[in-house]
Backbone as CSV, one residue per row, in Angstrom:
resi,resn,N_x,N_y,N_z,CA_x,CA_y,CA_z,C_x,C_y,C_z
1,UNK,140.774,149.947,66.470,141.520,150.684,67.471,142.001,149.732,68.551
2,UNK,143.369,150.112,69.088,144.060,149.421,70.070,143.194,149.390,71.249
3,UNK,142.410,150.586,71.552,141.588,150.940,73.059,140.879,151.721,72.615
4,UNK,140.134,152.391,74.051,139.382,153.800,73.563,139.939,154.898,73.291
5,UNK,140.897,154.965,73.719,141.539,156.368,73.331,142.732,156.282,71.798
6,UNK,142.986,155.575,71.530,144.135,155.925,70.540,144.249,154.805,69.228
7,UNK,144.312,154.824,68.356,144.353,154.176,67.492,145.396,152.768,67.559
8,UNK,145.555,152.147,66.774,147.008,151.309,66.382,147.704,152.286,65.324
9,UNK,149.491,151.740,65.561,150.719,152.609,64.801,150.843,151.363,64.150
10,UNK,151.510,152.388,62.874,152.617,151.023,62.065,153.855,151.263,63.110
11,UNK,154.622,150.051,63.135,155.710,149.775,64.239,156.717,148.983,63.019
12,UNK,158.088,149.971,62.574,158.845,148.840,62.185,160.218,148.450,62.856
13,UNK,160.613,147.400,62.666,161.750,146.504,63.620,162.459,146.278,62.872
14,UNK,163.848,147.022,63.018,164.815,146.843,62.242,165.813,145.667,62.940
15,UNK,166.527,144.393,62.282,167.432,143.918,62.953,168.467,144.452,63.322
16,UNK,169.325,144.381,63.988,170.686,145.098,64.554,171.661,143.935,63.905
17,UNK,172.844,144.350,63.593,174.286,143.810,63.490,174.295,143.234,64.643
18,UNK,174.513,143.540,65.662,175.130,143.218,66.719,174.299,142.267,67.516
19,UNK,172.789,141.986,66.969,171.632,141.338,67.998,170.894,142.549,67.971
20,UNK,169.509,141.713,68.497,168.253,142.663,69.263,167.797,143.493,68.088
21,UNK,166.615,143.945,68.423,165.785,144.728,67.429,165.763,145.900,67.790
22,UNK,165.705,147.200,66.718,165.493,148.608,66.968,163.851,148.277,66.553
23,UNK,162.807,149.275,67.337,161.828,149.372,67.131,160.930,151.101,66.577
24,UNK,160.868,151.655,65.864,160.472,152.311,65.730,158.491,153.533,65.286
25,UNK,158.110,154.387,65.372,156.690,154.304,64.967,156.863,155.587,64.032
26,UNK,156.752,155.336,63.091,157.192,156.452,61.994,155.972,157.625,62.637
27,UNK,154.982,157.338,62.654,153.999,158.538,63.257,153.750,159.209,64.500
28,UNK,154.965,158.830,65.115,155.086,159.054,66.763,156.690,159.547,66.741
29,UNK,157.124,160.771,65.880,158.186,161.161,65.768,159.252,161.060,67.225
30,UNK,160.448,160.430,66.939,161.110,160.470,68.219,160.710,159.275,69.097
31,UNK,160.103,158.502,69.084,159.135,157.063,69.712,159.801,155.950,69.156
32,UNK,160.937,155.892,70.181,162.296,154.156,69.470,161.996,153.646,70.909
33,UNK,162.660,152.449,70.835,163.112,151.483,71.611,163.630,150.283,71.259
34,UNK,164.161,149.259,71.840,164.754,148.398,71.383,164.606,147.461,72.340
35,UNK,165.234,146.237,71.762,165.359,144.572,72.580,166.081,143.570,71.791
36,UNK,166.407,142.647,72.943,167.271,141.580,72.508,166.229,141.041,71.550
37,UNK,164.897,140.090,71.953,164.092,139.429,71.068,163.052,140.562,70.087
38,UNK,162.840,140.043,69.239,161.269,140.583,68.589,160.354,140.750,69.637
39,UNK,159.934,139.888,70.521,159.155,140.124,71.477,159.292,141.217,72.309
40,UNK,160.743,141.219,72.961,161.192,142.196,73.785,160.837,143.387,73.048
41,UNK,161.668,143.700,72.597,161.311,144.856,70.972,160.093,145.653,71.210
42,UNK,159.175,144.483,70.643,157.297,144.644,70.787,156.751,145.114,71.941
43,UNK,157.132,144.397,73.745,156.846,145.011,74.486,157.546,146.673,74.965
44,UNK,158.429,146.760,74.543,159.640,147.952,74.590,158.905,148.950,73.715
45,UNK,158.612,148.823,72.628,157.916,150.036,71.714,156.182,149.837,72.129
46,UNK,155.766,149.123,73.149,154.110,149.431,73.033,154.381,150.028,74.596
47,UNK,155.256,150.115,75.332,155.320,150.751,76.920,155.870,152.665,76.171
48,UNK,156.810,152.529,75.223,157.250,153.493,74.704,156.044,154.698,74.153
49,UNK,155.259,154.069,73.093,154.011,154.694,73.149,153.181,154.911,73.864
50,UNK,152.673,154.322,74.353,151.489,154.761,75.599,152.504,156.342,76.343
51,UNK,153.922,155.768,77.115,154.459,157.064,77.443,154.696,158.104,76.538
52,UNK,154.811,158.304,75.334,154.840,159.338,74.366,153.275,159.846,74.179
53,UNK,152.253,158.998,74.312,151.034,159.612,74.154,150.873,160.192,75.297
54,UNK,150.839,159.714,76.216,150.536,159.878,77.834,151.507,161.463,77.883
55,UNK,152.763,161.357,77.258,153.146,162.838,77.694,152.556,163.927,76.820
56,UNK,152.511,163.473,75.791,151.665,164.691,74.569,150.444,165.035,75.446
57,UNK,149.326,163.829,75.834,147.812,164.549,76.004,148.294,165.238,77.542
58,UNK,149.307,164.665,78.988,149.365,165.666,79.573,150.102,167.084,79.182
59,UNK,150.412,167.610,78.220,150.831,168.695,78.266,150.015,169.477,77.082
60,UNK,148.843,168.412,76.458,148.166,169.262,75.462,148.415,169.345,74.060
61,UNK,149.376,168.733,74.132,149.797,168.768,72.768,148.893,167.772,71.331
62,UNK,149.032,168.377,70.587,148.097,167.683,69.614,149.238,166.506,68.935
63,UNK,148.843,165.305,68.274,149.459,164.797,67.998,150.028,165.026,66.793
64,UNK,151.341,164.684,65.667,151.739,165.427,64.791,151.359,164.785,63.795
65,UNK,151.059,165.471,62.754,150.333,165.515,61.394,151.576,164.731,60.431
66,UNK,151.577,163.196,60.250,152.786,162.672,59.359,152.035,162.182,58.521
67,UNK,152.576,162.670,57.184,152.442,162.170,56.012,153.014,161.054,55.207
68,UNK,152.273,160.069,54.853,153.560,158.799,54.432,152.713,159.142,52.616
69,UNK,154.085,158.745,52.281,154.279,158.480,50.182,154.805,157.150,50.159
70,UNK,154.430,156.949,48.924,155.095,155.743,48.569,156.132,156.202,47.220
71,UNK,156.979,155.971,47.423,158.060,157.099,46.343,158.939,155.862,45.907
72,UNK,159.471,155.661,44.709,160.658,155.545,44.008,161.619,155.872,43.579
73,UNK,162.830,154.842,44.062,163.763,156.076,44.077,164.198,156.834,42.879
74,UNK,165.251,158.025,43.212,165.157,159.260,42.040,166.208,158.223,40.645
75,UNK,166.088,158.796,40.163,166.532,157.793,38.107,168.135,159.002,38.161
């Protein structure tokens, strides 16, 4: 675990065309951010979470139930 309260996310970083990284947490629906560097990126999606958790537990909300597959695509 990251701390006491919350686990570690998978975090993936997509490159951009244009520069900078999209950052995303597949299990933290709605939880992006972005940056010029990988680094930036990294700090941008770990300030992003804490505020997405931080708003779920103040309002009570449970966190959402995501299911990952590993699938191939259809033939």
């Amino acid at each position: 675990m990251s701390n006491d309260q919350h686990p570690e996310y998978d975090v993936v970083f997509e490159p951009q065309e244009d520069g900078g990284f999209t950052a995303y947490v597949p299990d933290l629906p709605g939880c992006i951010s972005e940056g010029e560097t990988l680094e930036e990126a990294t700090a941008m999606i770990q300030e992003a979470m804490a505020l997405y958790l931080e708003s779920r537990e103040e309002r009570g909300w449970a966190l959402p139930k995501v299911e990952h597959r590993k699938l191939a695509p259809a033939a």
